[in-house]
KEKE-3310 file (N, C-alpha, C; in steps of 0.2 Angstrom, whole numbers, plus 5000, padded with zeros to 4 digits):
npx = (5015:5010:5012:5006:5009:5003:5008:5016:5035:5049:5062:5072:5075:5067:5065:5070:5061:5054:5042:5041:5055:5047:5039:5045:5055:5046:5045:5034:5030:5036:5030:5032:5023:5022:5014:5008:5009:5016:5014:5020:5014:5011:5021:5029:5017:5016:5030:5028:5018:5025:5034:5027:5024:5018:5004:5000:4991:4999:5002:5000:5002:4996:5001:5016:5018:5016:5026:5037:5035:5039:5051:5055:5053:5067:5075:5079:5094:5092:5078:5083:5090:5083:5074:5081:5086:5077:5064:5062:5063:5051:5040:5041:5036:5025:5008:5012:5006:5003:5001:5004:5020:5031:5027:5029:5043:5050:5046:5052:5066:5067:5067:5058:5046:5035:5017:5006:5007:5001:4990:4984:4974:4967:4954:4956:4966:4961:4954:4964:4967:4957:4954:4968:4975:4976:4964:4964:4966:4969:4971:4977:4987:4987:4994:4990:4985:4978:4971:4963:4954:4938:4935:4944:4945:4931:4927:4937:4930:4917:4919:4924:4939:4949:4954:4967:4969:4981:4983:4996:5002:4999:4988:4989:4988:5002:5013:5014:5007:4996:5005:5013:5007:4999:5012:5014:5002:5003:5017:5020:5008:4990:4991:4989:4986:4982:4989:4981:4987:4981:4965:4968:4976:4966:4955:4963:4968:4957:4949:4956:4963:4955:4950:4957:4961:4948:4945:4950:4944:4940:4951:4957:4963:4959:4968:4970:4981:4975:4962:4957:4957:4953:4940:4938:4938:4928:4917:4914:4909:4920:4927:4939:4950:4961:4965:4979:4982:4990:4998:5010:5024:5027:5015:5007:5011:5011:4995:4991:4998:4989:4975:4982:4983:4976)
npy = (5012:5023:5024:5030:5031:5031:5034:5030:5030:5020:5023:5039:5039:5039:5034:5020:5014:4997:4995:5005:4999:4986:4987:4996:4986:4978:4988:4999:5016:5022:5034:5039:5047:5055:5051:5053:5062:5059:5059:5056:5052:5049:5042:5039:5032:5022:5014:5012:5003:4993:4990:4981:4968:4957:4961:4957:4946:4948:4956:4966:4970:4983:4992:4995:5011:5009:5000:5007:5017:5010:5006:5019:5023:5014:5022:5028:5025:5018:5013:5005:4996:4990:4982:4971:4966:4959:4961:4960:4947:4940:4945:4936:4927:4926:4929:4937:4948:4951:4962:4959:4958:4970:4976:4965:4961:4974:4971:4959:4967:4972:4964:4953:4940:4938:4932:4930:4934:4935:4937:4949:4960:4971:4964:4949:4945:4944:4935:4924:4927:4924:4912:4905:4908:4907:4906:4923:4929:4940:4957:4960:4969:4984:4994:5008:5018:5035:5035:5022:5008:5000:4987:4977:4977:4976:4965:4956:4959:4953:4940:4938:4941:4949:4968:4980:4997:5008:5021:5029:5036:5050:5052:5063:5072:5074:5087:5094:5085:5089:5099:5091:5084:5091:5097:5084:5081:5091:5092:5078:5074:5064:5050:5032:5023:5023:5020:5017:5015:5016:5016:5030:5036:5035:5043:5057:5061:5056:5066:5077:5073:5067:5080:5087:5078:5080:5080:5070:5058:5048:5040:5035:5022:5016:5008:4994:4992:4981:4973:4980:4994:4995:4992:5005:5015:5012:5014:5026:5025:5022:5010:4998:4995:4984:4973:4971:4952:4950:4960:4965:4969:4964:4954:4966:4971:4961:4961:4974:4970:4964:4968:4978:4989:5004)
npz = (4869:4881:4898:4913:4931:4946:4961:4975:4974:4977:4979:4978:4964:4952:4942:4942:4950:4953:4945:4936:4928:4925:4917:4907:4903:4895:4883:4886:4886:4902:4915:4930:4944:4961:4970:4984:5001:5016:5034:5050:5066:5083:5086:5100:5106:5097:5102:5113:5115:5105:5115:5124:5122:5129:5129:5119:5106:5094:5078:5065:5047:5036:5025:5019:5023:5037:5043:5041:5051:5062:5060:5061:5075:5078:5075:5087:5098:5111:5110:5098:5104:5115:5106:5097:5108:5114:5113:5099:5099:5107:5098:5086:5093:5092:5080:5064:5056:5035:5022:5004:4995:4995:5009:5016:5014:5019:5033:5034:5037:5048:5057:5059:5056:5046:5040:5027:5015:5003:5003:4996:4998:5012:5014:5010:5020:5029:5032:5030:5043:5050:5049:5048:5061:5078:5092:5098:5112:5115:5110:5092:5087:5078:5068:5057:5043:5043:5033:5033:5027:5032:5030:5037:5052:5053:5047:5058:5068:5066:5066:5080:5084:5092:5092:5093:5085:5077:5073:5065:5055:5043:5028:5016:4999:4988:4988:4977:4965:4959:4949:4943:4938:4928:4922:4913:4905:4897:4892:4886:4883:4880:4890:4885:4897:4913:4927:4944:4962:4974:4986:4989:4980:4970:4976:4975:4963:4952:4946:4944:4933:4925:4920:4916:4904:4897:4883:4877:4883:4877:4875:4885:4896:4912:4924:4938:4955:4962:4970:4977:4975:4961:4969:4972:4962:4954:4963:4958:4947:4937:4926:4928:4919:4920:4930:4943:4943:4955:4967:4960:4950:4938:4936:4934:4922:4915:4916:4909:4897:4892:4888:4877:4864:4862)
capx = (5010:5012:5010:5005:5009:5003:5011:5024:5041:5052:5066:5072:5078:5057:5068:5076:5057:5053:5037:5043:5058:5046:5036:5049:5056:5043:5041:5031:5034:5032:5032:5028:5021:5020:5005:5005:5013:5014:5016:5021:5014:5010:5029:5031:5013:5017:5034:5026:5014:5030:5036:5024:5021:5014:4997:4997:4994:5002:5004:4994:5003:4996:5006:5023:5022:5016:5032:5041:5035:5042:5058:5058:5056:5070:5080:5083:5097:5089:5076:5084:5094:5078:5072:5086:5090:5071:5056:5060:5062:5045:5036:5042:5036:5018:5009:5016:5002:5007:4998:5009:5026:5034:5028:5035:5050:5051:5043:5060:5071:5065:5069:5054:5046:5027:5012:4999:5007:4999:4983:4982:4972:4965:4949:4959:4971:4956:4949:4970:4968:4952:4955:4974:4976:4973:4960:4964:4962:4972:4970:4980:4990:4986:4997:4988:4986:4973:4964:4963:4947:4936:4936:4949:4943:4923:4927:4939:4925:4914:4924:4925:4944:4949:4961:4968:4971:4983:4985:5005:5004:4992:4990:4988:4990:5010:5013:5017:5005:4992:5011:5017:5002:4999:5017:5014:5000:5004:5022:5018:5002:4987:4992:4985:4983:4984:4988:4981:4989:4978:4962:4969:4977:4958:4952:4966:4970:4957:4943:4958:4966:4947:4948:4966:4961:4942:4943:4950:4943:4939:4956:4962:4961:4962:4972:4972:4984:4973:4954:4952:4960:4947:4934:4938:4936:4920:4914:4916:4908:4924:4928:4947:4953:4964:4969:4983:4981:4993:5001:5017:5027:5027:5008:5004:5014:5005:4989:4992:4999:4984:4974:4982:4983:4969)
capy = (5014:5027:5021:5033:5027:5037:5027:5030:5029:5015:5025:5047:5041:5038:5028:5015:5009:4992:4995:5008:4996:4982:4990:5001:4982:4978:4994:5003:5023:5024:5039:5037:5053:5053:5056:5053:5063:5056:5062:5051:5052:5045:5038:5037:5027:5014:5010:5010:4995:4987:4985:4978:4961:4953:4961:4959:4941:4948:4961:4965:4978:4980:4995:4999:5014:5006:4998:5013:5021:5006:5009:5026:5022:5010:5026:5030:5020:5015:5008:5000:4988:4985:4979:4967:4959:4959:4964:4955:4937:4939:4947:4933:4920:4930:4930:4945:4945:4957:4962:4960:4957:4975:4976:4957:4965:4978:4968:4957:4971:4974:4955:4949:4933:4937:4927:4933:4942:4932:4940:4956:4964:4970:4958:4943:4944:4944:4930:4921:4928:4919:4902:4900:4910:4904:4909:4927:4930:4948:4962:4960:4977:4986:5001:5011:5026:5037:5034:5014:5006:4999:4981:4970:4977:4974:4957:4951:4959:4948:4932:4939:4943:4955:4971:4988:5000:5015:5028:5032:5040:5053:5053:5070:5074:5076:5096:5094:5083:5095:5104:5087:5080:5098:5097:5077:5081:5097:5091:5073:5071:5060:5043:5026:5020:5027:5015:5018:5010:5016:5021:5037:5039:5037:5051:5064:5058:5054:5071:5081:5068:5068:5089:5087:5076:5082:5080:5063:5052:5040:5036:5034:5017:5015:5002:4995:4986:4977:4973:4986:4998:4992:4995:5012:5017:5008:5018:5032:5025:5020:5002:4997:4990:4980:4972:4965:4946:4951:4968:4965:4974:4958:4956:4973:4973:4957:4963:4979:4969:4958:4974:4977:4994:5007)
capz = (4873:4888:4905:4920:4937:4950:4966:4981:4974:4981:4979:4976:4958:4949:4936:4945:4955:4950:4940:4929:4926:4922:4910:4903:4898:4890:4880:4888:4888:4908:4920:4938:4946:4968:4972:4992:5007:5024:5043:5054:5072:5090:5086:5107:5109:5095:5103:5121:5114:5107:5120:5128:5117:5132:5128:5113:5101:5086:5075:5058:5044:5030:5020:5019:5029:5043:5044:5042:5058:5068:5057:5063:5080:5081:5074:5093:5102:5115:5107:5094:5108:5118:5103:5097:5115:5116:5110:5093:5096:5108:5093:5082:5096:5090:5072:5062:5048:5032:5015:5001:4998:4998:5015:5020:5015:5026:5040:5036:5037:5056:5060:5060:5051:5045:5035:5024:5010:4996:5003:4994:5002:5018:5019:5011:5025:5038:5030:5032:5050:5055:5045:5049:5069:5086:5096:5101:5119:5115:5104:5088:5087:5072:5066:5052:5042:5044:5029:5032:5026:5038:5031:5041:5056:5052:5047:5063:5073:5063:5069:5084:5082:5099:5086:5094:5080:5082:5068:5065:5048:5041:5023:5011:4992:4988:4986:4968:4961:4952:4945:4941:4932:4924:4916:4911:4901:4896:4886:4885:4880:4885:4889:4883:4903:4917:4934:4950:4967:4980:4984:4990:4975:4966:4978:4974:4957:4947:4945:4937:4925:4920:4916:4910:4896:4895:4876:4875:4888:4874:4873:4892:4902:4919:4929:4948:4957:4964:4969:4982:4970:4955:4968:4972:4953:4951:4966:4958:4938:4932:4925:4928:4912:4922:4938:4942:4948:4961:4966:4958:4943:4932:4935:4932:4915:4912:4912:4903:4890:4890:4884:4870:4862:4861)
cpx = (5013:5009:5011:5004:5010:5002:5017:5029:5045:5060:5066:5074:5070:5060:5071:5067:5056:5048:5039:5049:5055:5042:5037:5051:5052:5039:5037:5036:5030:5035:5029:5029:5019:5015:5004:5011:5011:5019:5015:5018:5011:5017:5030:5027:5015:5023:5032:5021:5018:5033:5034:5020:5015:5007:4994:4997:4996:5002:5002:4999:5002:4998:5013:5025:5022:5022:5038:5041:5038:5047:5062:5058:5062:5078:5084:5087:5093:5082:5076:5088:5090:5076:5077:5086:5084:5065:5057:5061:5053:5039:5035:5039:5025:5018:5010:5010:5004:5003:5002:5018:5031:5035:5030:5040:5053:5049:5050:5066:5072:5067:5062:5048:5038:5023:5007:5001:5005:4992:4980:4982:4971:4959:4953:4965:4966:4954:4956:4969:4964:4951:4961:4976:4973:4967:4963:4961:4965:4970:4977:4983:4989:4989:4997:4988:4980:4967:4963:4956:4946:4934:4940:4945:4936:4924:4931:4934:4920:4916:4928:4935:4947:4958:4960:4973:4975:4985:4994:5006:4996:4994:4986:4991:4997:5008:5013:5012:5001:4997:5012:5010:5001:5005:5016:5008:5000:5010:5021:5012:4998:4990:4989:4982:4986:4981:4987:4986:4985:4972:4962:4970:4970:4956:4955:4969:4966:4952:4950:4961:4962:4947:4954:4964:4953:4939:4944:4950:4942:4945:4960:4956:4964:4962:4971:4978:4981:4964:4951:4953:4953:4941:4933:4936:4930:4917:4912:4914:4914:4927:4936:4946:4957:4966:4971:4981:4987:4998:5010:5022:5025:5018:5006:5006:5010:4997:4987:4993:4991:4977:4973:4984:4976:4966)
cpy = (5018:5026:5027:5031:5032:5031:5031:5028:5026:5020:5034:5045:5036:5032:5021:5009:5003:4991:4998:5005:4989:4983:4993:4994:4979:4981:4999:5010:5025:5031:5037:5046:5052:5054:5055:5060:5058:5059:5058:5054:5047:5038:5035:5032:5022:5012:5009:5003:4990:4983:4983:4970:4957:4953:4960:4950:4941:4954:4960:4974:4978:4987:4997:5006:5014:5003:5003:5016:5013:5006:5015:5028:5018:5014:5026:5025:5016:5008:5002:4993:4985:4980:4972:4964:4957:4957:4960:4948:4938:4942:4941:4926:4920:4926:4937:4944:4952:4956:4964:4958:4961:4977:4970:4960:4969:4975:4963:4959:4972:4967:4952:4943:4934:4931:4931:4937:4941:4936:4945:4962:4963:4965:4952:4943:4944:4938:4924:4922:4924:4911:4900:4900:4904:4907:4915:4931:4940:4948:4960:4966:4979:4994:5001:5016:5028:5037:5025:5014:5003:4990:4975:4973:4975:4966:4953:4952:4955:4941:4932:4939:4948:4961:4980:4991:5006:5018:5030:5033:5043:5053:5061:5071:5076:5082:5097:5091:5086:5096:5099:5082:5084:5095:5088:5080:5086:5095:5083:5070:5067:5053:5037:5023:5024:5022:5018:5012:5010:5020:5030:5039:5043:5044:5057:5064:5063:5062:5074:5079:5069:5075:5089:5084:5076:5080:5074:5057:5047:5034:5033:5027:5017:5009:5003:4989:4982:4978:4980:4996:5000:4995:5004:5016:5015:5011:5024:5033:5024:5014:5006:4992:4984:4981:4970:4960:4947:4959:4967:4968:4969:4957:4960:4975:4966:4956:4970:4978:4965:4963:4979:4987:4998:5006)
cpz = (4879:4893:4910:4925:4941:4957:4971:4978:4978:4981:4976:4968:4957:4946:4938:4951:4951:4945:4934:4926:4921:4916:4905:4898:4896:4883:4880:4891:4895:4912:4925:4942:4956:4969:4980:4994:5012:5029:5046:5061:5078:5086:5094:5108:5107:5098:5109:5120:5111:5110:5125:5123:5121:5131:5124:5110:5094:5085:5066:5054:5036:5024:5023:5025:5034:5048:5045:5048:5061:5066:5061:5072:5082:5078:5082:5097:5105:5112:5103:5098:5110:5111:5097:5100:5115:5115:5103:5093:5101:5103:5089:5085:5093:5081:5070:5055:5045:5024:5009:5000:4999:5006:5020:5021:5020:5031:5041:5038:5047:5059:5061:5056:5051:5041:5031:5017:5004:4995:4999:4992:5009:5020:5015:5017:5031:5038:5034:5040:5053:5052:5048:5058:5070:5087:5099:5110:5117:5111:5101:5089:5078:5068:5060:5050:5042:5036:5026:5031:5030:5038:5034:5047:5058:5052:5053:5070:5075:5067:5077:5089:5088:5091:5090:5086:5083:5075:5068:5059:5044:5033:5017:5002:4994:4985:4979:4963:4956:4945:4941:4934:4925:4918:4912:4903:4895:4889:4885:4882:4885:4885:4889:4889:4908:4925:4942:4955:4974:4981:4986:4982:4969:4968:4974:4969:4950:4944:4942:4933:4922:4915:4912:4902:4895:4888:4871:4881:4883:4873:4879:4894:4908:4920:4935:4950:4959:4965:4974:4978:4964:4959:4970:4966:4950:4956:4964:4948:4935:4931:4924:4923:4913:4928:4938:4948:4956:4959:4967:4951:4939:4931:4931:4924:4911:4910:4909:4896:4886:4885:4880:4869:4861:4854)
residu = (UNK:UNK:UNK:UNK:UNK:UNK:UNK:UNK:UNK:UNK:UNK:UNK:UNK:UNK:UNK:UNK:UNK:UNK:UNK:UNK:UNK:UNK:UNK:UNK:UNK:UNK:UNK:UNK:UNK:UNK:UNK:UNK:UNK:UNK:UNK:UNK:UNK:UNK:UNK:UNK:UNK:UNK:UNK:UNK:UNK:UNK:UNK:UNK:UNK:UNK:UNK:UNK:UNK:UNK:UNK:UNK:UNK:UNK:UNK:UNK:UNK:UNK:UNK:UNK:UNK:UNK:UNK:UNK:UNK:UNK:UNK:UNK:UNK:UNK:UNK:UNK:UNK:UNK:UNK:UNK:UNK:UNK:UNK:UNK:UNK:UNK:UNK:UNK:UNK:UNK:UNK:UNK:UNK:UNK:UNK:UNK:UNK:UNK:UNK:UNK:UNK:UNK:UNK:UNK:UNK:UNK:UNK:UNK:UNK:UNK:UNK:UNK:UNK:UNK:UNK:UNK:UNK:UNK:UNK:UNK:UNK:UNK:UNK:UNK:UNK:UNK:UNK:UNK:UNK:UNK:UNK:UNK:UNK:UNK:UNK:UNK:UNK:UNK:UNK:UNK:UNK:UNK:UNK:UNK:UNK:UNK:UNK:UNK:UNK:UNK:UNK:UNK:UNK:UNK:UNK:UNK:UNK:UNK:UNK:UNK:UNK:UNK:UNK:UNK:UNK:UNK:UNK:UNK:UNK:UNK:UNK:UNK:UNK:UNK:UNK:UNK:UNK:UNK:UNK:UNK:UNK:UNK:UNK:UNK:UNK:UNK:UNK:UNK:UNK:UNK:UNK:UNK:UNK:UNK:UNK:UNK:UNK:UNK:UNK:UNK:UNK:UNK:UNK:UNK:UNK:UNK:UNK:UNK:UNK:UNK:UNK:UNK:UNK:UNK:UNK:UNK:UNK:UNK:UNK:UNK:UNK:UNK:UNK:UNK:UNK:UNK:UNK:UNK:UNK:UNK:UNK:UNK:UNK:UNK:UNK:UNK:UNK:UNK:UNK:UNK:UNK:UNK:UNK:UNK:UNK:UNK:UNK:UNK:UNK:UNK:UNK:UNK:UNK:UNK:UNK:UNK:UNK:UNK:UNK:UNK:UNK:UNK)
# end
């Protein structure tokens, strides 16, 4: 079976990310295609509210690149020391909430000890927010990308949850993907499944896969990583064949196999 994964790359070598490793060992003939870009900005404000914890009763990040702009601030000396002597044990003394555990990871690279990454998603992590927190007299700090959904903030509003959000990564179509989907189907053929990761990816994805293979949709499934993924494809008329029970490589080869062949 030919597996399409249209996904951020964990690394510059496609072959070496963990999905297309775990599904390759299972057989699966996989390519993984990038499908985002991202621009980082208001890099000065978000370390201006790091270092300021005291305002703050925690901190909420629910992708990977969230984590990278506070990376990419702790590029600068300066910063990087205040936040060692400083700024990261009083962070820690906070909740660090975090969806997934790609983004745990990176949340551990920074030193910091979060909770939540069984979650998800964004509203089961709001749900973990307001069952297991304290009582928020502060705003949560919330560094997102500009095309974050509106669910965790709806629902801690809901629960009366005090949350400042700040935008530090804008998200856009990767320059190449048309080029790169084009050459896929073009020498490779259509593929048995074709795995979403985000609903970005649905947005800028999924209408030209659709005219790419115009003449054999009968034979393409679509996959999500997960539920918020699933619904972004069922927004839009398409049933996910499969979702993984958690957004994990082993998962996601689990229930691709479950599936079966066309």
């Amino acid at each position: 079976m030919k597996v399409l994964l249209l996904k951020d790359p964990k690394t510059n070598d496609l072959s070496s990310d963990p999905y297309v490793k775990e599904l390759s060992s299972h057989g699966f003939q996989t390519r993984l295609i990038p499908v985002l870009s991202f621009k980082f900005v208001s890099l000065e404000i978000l370390f201006e509210k790091l270092s300021q914890p005291e305002n703050y009763d925690g901190l909420i990040f629910t992708s990977p690149r969230a984590v990278d702009a506070v990376k990419l601030c702790l590029e600068k000396p300066t910063n990087k020391e205040a936040w060692e002597q400083c700024l990261k044990g009083k962070w820690n003394s906070k909740r660090v909430y975090v969806v997934g555990k790609a983004t745990a990871a990176l949340v551990a690279e920074i030193g910091l000890v979060s909770e939540g990454e069984e979650s998800g998603n964004a509203e089961k992590l709001a749900d973990h927010i307001c069952s297991t927190g304290p009582v928020h007299s502060r705003p949560i700090l919330f560094p997102c990308g500009s095309l974050k959904r509106e669910v965790l903030p709806k629902k801690l509003k809901e629960k009366n949850v005090p949350l400042e959000t700040l935008t530090v990564y804008q998200t856009a179509p990767h320059p190449e993907l048309q080029a790169s989907l084009t050459d896929y189907f073009t020498k490779e053929g259509i593929p048995e499944n074709v795995v979403f990761f985000s609903p970005s990816g649905v947005k800028f994805c999924l209408q030209f896969i659709q005219e790419l293979a115009s003449n054999h949709l009968c034979r393409l499934k679509f996959s999500a990583i997960g539920p918020t993924t699933a619904e972004a494809l069922n927004a839009v008329g398409v049933h996910a064949s499969c979702t993984a029970e958690t957004p994990t490589p082993q998962d996601l080869a689990k229930g691709i196999k479950s599936i079966g062949e066309p």
